[in-house]
N, C-alpha and C positions, 0 to 999 in steps of 0.2 A: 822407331820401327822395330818390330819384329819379323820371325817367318811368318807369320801366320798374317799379318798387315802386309806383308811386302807379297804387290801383284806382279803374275805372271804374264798377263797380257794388257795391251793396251794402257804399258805405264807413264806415256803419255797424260793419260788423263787421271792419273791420280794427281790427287787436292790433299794439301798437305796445314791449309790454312783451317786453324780452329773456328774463326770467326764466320767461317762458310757451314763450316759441321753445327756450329750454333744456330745459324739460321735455319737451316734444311732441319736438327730436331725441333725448335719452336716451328715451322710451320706444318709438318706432318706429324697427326696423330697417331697412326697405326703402324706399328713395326710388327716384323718375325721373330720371337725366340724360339730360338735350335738350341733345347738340350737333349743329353743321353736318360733315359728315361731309366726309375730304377731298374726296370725291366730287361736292360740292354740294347733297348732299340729304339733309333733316334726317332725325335718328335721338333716339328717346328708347328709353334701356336701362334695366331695373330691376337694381339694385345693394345690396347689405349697406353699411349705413352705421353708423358711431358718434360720438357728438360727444366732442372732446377740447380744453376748453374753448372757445377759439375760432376753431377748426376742427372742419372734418368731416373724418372719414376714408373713405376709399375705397380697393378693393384688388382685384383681377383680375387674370389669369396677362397672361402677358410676350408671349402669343401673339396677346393680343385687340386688335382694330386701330384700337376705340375707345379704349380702355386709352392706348395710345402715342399717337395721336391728339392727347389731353385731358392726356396727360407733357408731349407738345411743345409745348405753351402753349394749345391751340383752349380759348375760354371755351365756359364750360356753364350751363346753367342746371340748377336740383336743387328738385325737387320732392316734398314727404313729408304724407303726409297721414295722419290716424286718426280712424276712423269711432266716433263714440259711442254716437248712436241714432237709431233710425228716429222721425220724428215723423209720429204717424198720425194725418192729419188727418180732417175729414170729407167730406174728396172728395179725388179724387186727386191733382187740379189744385194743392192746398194743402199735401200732404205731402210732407215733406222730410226731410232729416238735421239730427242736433246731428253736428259736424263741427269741428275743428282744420286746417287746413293754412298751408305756409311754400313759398315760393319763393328760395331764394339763387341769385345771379347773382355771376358769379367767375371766375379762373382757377386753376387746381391748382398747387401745387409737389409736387416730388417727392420720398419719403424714401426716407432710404439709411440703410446701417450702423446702429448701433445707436438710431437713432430710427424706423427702419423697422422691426426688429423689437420695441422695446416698440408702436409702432403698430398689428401684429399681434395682440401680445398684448391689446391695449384690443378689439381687432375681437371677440377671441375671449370676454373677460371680459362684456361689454360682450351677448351673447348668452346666455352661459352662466356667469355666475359662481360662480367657485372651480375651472373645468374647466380651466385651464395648469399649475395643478399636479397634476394629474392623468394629464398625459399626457408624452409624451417634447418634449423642443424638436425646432425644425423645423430640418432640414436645412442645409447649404448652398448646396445644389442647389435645396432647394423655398423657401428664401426668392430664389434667383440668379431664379428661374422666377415671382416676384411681384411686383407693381408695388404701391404703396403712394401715394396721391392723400393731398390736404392742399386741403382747399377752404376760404379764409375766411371766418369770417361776418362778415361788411361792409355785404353788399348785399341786402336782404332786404324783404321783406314777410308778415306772416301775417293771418288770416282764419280767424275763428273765429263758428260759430253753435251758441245753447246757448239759443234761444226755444222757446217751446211752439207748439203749432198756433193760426193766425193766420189762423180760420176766419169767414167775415161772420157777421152776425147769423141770418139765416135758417137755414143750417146747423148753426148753435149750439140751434138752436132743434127742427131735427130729431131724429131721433130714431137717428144714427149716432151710434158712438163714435169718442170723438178721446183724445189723450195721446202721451205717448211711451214707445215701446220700448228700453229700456236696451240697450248691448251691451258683449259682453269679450271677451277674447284667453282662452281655457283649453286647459291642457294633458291629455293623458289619457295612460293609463298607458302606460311605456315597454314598446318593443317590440326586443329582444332578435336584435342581426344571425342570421343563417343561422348561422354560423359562429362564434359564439361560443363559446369552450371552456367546457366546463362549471368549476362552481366561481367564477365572477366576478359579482361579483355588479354591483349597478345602483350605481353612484357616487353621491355625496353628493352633488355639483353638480344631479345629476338630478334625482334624488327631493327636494330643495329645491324646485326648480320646479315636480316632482305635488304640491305638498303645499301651494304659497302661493295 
């Protein structure tokens, strides 16, 4: 624990277990980095992330000015969150989410050579697995034109709420409905570029994902 880990409200629901923060970054791909920009003035960016054990990875072209930025040492904070369910209370005032989120505080190193591109590959598996073998390897050029981030998990805090509605008695007593709304991530069927030559059909990594 640090200050900056240790919540002010609702510490109740802080989650102190790694095996949970492990799961919550294997399942959600998109986090927030909040850095101080050289500029002076903060910036939060949303990013493709994947955990590779005790590290995150991050990865953005060679041109982006956070990217290089966040290379040359500027710490960041990373933020990830995933929505469970709506809890419908019986008034507004009282409904909320069941919710997971983590904050890491850190600095990046950077990969190179061949830990940069299995890097990649986890970026790409890690979305779509079974799809690198599927496809050609990347380039020279398009690995020379990508930056690859390495954030530790060190510095951390999660928060996590999974209550029902926490409605007074009176309410309870009315004659609204209260519970909760489950929610998921689902995929629908693929949809075929412009230009796809006839005769290709839909890859196995794909239809794995319409079909789980």
């Amino acid at each position: 624990m640090s200050a900056r880990t240790t919540m002010a409200r609702h510490d109740d629901r802080a989650q102190g277990d790694r095996a949970m923060l492990d799961a919550l970054l294997d399942e959600v791909w998109i986090g927030h980095v909040a850095v101080v920009a050289e500029a002076g003035h903060p910036m939060v960016l949303p990013t493709l992330l994947a955990r590779d054990g005790d590290r995150v990875l991050l990865h953005g072209s060679t041109g982006s000015g956070w990217m290089r930025h966040v290379a040359a040492g500027a710490e960041v904070s990373l933020a990830v969150t995933a929505a469970d369910a709506i809890i419908v209370a019986r008034s507004a005032y009282e409904s909320s989410m069941r919710y997971r989120c983590a904050v890491l505080f850190g600095r990046c190193s950077v990969l190179e050579d061949d830990e940069k591109l299995a890097a990649l590959d986890l970026l790409t598996e890690a979305i779509i697995p079974g799809r690198t073998a599927e496809v050609r390897r990347p380039t020279r050029k398009e690995i020379a034109a990508t930056i690859v981030l390495a954030l530790p998990i060190t510095e951390w805090s999660m928060k996590a709420n999974s209550n029902w509605p926490d409605d007074p008695a009176e309410d309870v007593a009315a004659d609204a409905w209260g519970g909760v709304l489950p929610m998921r991530t689902q995929y629908y069927a693929p949809r075929a570029a412009p230009d796809l030559r006839d005769g290709i059909e839909v890859p196995e990594s794909v239809r794995r994902l319409t079909t789980s």
